[in-house]
C-alpha atoms as a printed R data frame, in Angstrom:
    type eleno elety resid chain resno       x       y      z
1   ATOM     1    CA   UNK     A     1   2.540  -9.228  9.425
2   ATOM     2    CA   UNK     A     2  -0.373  -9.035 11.622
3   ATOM     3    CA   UNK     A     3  -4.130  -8.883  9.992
4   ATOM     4    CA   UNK     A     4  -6.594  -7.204 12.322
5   ATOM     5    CA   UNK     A     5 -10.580  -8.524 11.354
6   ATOM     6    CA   UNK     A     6 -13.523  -5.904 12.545
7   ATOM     7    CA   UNK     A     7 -17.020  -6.065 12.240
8   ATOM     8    CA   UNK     A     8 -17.723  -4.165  9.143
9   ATOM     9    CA   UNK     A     9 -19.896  -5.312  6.310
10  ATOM    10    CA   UNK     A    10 -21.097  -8.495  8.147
11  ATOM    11    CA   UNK     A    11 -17.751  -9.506  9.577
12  ATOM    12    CA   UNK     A    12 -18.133 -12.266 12.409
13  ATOM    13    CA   UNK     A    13 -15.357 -13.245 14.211
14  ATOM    14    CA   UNK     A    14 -16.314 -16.986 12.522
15  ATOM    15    CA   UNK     A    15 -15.483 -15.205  9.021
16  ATOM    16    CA   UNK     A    16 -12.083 -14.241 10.705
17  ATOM    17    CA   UNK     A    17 -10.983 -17.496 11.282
18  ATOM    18    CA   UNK     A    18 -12.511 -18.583  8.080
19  ATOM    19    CA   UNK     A    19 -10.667 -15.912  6.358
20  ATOM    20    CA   UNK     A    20  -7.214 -17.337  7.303
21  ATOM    21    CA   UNK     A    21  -6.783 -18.990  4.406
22  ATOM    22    CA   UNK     A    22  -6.852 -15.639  2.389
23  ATOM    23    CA   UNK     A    23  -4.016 -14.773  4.142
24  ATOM    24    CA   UNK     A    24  -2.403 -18.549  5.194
25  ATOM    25    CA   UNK     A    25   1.182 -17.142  5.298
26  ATOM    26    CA   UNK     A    26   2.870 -18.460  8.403
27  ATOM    27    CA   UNK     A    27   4.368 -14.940  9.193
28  ATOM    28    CA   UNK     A    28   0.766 -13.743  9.464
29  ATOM    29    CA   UNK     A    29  -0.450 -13.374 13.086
30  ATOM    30    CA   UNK     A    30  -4.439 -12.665 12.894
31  ATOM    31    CA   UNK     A    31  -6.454 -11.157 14.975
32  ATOM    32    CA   UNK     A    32 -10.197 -10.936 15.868
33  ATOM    33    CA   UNK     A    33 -11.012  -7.185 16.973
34  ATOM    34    CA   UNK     A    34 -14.711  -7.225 17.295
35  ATOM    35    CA   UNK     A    35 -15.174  -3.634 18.796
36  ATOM    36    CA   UNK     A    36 -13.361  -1.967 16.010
37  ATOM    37    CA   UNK     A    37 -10.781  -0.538 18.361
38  ATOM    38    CA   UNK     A    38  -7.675  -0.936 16.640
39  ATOM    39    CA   UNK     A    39 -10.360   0.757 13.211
40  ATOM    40    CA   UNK     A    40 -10.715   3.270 15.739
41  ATOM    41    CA   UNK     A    41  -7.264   4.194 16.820
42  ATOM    42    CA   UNK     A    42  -5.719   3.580 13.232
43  ATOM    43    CA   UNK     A    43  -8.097   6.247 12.047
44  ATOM    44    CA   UNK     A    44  -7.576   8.884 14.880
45  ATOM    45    CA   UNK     A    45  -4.026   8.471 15.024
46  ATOM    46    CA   UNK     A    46  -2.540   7.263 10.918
47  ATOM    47    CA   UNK     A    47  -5.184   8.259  8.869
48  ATOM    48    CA   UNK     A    48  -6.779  11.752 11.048
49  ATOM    49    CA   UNK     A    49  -9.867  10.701 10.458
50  ATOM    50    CA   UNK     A    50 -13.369  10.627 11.834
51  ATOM    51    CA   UNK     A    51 -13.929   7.539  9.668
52  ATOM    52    CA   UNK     A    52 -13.689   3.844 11.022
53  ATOM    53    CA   UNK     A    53 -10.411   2.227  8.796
54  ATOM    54    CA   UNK     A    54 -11.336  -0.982  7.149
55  ATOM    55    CA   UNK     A    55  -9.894  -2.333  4.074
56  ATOM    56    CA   UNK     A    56  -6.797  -0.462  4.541
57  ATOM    57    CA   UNK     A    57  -3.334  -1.358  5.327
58  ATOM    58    CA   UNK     A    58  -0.380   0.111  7.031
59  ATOM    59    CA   UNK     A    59   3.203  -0.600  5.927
60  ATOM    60    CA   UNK     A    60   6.106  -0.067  8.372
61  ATOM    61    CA   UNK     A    61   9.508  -0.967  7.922
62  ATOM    62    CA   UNK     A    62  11.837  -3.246 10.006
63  ATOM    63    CA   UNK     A    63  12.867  -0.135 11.332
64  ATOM    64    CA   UNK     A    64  10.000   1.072 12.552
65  ATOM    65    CA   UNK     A    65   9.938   2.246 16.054
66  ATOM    66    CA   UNK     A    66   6.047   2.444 18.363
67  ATOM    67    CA   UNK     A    67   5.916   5.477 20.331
68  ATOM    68    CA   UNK     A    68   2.786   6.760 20.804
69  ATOM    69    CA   UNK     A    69   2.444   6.269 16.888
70  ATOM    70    CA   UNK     A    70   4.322   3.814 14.796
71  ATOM    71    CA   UNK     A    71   6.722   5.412 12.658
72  ATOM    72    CA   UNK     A    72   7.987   5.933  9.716
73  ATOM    73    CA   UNK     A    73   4.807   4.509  7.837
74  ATOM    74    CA   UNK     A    74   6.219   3.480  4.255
75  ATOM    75    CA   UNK     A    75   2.726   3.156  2.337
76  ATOM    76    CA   UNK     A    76  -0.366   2.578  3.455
77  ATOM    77    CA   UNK     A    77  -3.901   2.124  1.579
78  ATOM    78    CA   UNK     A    78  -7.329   1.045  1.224
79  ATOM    79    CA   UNK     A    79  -8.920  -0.947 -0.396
80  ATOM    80    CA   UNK     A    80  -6.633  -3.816  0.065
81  ATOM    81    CA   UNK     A    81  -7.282  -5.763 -2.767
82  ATOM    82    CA   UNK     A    82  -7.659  -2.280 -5.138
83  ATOM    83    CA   UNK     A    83  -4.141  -1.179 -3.414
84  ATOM    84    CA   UNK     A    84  -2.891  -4.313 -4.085
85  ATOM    85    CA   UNK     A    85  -0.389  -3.498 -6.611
86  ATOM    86    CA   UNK     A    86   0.490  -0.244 -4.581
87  ATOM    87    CA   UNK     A    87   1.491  -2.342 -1.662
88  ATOM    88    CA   UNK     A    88   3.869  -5.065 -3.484
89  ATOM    89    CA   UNK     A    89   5.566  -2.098 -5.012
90  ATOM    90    CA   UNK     A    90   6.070  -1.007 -1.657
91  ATOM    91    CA   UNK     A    91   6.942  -4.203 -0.135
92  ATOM    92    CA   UNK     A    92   9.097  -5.442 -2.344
93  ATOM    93    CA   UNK     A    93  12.102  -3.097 -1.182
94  ATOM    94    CA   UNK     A    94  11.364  -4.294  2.213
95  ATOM    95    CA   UNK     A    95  11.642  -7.898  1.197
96  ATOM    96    CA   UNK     A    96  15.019  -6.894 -0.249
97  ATOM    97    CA   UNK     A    97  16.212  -5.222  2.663
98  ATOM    98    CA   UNK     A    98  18.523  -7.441  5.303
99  ATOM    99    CA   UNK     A    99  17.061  -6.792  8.462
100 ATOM   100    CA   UNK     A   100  18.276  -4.774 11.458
């Protein structure tokens, strides 16, 4: 899993680092992104939006192939903590699943 941090409602790359232990998982690789470019593309090119994404996530599957776009997107949502139940019912499939 990968969390991405941007600068939105006060966000400071300090907060980031701070904010690993809301995610402390091992399997979670966070990053810093403090011009909002991955906001930027994930809204262009998931969501077709003019709007920055924040607060959302984007499920793929261990099948899940980049080119040009990541694909097939399983679930996604926003907020995270409001989509929270939405994205363990999504998950939890996943978790199931042997992977490839």
């Amino acid at each position: 899993m990968y969390a991405i941090w941007v600068p939105f409602l006060a966000g400071t790359e300090g907060a980031a680092n701070v904010s690993q232990r809301v995610l402390p998982d091992p399997r979670v690789t966070q990053y810093w992104d403090g011009s909002a470019l991955t906001s930027d593309w994930f809204a262009r090119n998931v969501d077709h939006s003019a709007a920055p994404a924040w607060d959302m996530y984007y499920l793929y599957g261990p099948g899940a192939v980049w080119r040009g776009v990541p694909a097939p997107l399983v679930s996604s949502g926003g907020t995270i903590i409001g989509s929270a139940s939405g994205l363990d019912g999504a998950i939890q499939p996943l978790l199931a699943e042997p992977s490839p």
